[in-house]
N, C-alpha and C positions, 0 to 999 in steps of 0.2 A: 488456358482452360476456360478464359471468358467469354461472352461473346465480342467482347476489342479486342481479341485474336483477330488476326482477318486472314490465318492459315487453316484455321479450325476447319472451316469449312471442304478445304481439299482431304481431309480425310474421309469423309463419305465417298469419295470416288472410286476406295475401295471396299470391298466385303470379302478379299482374303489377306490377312500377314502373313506372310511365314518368315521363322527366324532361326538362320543355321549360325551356332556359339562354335568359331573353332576356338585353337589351344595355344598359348604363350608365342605370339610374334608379333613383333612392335609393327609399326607402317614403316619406318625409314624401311629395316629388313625386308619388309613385303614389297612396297609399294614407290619407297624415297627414287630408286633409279628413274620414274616416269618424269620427276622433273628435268631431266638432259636426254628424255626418250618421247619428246614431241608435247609434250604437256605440263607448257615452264610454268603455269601458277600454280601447279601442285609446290605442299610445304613440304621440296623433300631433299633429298642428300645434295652438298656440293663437293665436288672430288678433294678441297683441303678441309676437310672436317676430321678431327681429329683423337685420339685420344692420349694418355700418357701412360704407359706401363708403370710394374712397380720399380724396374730399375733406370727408370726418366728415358727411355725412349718413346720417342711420338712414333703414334701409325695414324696413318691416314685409313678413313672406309675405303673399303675395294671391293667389286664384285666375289663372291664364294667362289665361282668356277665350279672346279672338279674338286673342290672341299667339300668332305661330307660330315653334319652330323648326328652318325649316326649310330653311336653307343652310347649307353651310361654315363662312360665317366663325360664325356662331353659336353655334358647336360646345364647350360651355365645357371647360377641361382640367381633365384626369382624370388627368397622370401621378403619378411618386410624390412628384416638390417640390409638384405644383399643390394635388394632397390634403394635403399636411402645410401647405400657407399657410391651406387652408381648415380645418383641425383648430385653427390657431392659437385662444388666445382663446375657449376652452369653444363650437370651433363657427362661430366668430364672422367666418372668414376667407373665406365662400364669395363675398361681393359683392368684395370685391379683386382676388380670384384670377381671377375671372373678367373684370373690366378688363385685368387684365394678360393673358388670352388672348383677350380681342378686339383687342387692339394686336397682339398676334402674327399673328391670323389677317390683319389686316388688312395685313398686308408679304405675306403668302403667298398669298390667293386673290382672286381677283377677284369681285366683288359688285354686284348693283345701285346705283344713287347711292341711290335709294329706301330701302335699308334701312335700318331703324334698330335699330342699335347698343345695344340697352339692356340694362345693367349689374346690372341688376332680373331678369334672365328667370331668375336659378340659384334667385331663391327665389320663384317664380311653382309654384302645385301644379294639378292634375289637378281635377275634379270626377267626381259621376256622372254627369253629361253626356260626357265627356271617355272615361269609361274603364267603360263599361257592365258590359262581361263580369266585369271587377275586382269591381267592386258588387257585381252576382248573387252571385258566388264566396263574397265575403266573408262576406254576409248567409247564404250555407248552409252553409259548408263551414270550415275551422280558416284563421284568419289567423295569423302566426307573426310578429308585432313585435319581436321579441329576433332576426333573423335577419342576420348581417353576412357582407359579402363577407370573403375570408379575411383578405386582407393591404390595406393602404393602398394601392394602388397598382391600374393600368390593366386590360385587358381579358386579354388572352395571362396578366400572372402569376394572375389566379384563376380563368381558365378550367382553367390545369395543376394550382390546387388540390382544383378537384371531381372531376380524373379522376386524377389521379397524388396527392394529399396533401401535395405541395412546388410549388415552382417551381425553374428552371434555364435558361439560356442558352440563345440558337438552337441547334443543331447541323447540322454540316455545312454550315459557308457556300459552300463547293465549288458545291453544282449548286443556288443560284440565282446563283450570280456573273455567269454570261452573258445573266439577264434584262434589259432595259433599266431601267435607275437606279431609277427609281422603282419597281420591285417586288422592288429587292432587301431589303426588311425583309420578306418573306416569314417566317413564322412557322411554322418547319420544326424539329421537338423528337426527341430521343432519350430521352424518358422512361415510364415503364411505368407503361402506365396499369391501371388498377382489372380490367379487362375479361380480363386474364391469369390470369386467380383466380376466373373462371368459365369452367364447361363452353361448348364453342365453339358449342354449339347453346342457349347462355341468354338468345343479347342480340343484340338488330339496333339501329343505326346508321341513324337517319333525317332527312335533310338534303335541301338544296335543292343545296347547291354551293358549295366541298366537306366532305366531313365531316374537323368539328376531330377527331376519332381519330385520322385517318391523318398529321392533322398535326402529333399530339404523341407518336405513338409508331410508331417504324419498324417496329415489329411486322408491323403492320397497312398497306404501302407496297408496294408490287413488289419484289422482291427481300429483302424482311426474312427475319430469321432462321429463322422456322417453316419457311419454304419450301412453304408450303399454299396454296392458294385461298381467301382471306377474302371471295369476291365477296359469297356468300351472306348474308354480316352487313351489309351495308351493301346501303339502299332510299332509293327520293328519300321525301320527306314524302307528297304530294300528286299524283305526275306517272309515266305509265308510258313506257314505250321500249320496240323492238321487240323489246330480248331483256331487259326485265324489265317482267313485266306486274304484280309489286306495289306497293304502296308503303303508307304508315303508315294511309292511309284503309283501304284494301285492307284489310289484318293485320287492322284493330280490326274492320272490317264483318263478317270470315268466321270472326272466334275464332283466330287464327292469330300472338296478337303475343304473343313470346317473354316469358322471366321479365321480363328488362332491356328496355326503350326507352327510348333517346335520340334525342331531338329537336333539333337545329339550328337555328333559323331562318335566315330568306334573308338574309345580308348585303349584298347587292350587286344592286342592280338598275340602269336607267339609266328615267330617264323622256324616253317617245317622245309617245305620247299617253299621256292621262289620270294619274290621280296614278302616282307611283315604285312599287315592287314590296316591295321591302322592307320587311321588318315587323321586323326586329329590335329596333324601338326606339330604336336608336342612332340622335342628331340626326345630318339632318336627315329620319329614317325619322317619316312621319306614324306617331301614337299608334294609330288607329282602323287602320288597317291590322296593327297587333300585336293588337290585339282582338279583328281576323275569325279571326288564324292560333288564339289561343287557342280562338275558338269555334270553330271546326272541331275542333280537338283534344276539346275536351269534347262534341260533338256524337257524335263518331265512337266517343268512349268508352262515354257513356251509352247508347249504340246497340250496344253490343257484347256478345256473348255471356259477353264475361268480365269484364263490370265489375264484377258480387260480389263479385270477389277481385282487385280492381287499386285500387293507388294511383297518384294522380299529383301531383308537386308542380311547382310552378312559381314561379322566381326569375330572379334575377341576376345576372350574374356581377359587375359593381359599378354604382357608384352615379352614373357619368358628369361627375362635379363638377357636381350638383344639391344643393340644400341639406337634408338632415337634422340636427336637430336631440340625436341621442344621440349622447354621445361614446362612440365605441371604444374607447379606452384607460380608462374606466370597468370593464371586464369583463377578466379574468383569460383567459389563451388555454390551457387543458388541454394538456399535452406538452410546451408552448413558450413557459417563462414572461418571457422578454426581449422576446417577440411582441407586438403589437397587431393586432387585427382590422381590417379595412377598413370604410369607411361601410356602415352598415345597409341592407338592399335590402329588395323586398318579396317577400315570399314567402308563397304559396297551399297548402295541403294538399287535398287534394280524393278523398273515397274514400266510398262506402258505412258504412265501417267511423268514420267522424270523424262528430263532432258537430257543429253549427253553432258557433263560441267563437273564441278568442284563446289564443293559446298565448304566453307569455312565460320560454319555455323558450328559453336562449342556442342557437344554433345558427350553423353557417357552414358554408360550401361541404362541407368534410371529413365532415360528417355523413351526408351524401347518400351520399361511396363508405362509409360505416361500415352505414347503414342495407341499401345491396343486399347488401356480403360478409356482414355475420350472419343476410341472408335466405340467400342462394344460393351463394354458396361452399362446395362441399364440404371447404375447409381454411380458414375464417376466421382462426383465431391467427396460420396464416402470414401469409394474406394480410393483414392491421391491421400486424402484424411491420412486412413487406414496405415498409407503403405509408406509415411513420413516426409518431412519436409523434403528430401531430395529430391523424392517423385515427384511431389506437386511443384517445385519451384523447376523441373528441366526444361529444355526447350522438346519440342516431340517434332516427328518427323513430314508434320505437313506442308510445311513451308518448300518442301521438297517435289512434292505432287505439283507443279504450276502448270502442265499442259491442260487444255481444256477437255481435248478428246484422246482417247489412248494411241498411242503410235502399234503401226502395222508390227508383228514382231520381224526380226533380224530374217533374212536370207538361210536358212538352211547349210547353205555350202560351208557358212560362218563356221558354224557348229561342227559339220565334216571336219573341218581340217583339225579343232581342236581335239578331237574325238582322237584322230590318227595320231595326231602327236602322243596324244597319251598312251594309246594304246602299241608306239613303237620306243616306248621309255619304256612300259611293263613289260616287250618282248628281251628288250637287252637287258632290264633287270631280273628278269627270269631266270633268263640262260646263263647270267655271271652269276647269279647265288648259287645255281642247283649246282653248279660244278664247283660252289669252293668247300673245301672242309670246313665246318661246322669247326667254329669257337670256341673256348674255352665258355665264355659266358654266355654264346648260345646255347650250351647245352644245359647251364646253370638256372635252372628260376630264379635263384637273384638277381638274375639280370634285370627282370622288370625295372620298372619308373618306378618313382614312388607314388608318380601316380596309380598308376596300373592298378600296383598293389593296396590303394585306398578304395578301387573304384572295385576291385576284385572283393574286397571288405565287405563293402555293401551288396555287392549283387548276392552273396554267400548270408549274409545279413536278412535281406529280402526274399528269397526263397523259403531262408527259415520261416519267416514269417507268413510266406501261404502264398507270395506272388505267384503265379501260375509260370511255366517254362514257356509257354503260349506266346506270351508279354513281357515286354522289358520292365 
């Protein structure tokens, strides 16, 4: 943040961020295969890496294949004991942990008899079959293998680290109290997020339903403090309504997308026919569905009037109790030296201005708010002050920008073929759902995640309170 940075300066080369948060998957799952898939310096899987069950047999990682997962009980934990069982043992605790959360699942939801239970899937990874758009990215654009979720722990505490640089308790349990039982974990915060410490015309908020802003900072709520109209900052991703006819495709097609964009994905869908909606990522959200919302984001970018001068990154918010093999607490936390960082996520740089490479430059959530306040804050010292020592002591992402002049974008054809591939994954996944009979738990709303039903909370939450249907 000084001027003896001598990266500082590559951040002026742009004038758009945008930044899509998916949902619980480590990099070895996402990303590890690229090191035996042409690009040996990536930090990623070697085929005897290993773990030990609970009754002492070793598994080695193996690709997923035709493993899917994609129910409830499947769902391996992610909270903050479940991450400290799998940190145990240089790493070594991700096959345990995850026994012990299919026993749990398995008191809680109801499942096929069909299913199978296997203890194996936390260290099961991705291929390029599996995660196409990833591949493209990787092969042209900055991989960041040193990139961790902030803290150890679930979805909510490092979502609040990339927009506020802490975490903190719900607030106001008051008005979700009268929702029915199960949405009262609704994820409703009073903390000040990043967005305060920019001009109100720098950044729009683009979501499916509804946007974590309004759920982590009252600011941005019906009746918050400013007492102004925020509608204008917040647009769906992809979808218009009768009194809002943009949305993030919109912005990037007509040159009209602010310094700041944030991106959401869909948490919550229900499947009626053909695959579920949800792309977040988060099990039991099919992977290839997180691929298309990617490609759309990158299509819409490189199609845009301003991609010269736009960055976009894409990561994690954790690592979902999948297995990566770098320990956290190997690396020092700048600001906060009693801290440990969270499991390693994967995280994409994608700009004109980046080279094709690896970046093994430590990075975590707080870099991101570090990176927009020394672009666009007209009072950065405050706002790093403001937003705590982890903010101000991160490394930010300019060291990344080193070309001088923006590179031509990709080939078109590029993009064709990823495009076909997903769209010949969403044909086979079509035609196998709509002809099977519907589950016991698809027909249940208890099926949902627990995320689902937190984010389900708030949107029921936020309406009450006066959001418009308009706007997420």
């Amino acid at each position: 943040m000084t001027l003896a940075d001598p990266a500082l300066a590559n951040l002026d080369k742009v004038e758009h961020i945008v930044v899509l948060m998916m949902e619980n998957r480590s990099f070895d799952h996402m990303l590890g295969y690229l090191k035996h898939d042409g690009l040996a310096e990536i930090e990623g899987l070697d085929p005897d890496m290993a773990n030990t069950g609970p009754d002492g047999t070793v598994h080695e990682v193996k690709p997923l294949g035709a493993r899917l997962i994609d129910q409830k009980v499947l769902d391996p934990g992610h909270g903050k004991k479940d991450v400290a069982e799998q940190l145990r043992d240089g790493n070594g605790g991700f096959v345990r942990s995850y026994a012990q959360a299919l026993q749990r699942n398995k008191q809680k939801y109801q499942y096929p008899s069909t299913t199978i239970l296997d203890e194996t899937l936390v260290l099961g990874y991705q291929t390029a079959v599996d995660v196409p758009v990833y591949d493209y990215l990787a092969r042209h654009f900055q991989v960041c293998d040193h990139w961790f979720s902030s803290v150890p722990g679930p979805t909510w505490s490092n979502r609040l680290y990339s927009i506020t640089g802490g975490e903190g308790e719900p607030a106001l349990p008051e008005i979700v109290s009268h929702l029915p039982k199960q949405f009262r974990n609704a994820p409703i915060y009073d903390r000040k997020a990043f967005t305060r410490w920019l001009p109100d015309d720098a950044w729009r908020w683009y979501s499916h339903d509804p946007a974590t802003l309004r759920m982590i900072d009252s600011l941005y709520r019906p009746g918050g403090e400013h007492g102004g109209d925020w509608d204008d900052n917040f647009a769906y991703f992809n979808r218009k309504t009768l009194l809002e006819w943009s949305s993030f495709l919109d912005d990037a097609k007509h040159g009209k997308l602010r310094a700041v964009s944030w991106i959401d994905p869909n948490f919550v869908d229900f499947r009626l026919y053909g695959p579920p909606g949800s792309n977040d990522d988060h099990p039991p959200s099919r992977v290839m569905l997180g691929q298309e919302l990617v490609l759309q984001t990158i299509a819409a970018l490189l199609g845009s009037p301003q991609w010269p001068k736009t960055m976009l990154l894409i990561t994690y918010d954790e690592h979902g109790g999948f297995y990566d093999h770098v320990r956290p607490g190997d690396f020092d936390v700048p600001g906060d030296p009693g801290a440990s960082y969270g499991v390693r996520v994967p995280a994409l740089v994608v700009s004109p201005y980046v080279d094709a490479g690896i970046s093994k430059t430590v990075f975590d959530h707080t870099s991101i708010i570090k990176s927009i306040l020394l672009r666009f804050s007209q009072k950065p010292d405050e706002a790093l002050a403001a937003l705590g020592p982890r903010t101000a002591a991160a490394n930010h992402l300019g060291e990344l920008l080193t070309r001088g002049e923006p590179r031509r974008p990709n080939p078109e054809g590029d993009l064709g073929e990823l495009f076909d591939a997903v769209a010949t994954w969403k044909k086979k996944a079509y035609v196998s759902q709509l002809l099977e009979e519907p589950t016991l738990g698809d027909r249940l709303f208890e099926a949902v995640t627990d995320l689902q039903r937190e984010v389900i909370g708030a949107s029921m939450t936020l309406r009450e309170q006066g959001v418009s249907p308009d706007k997420p």
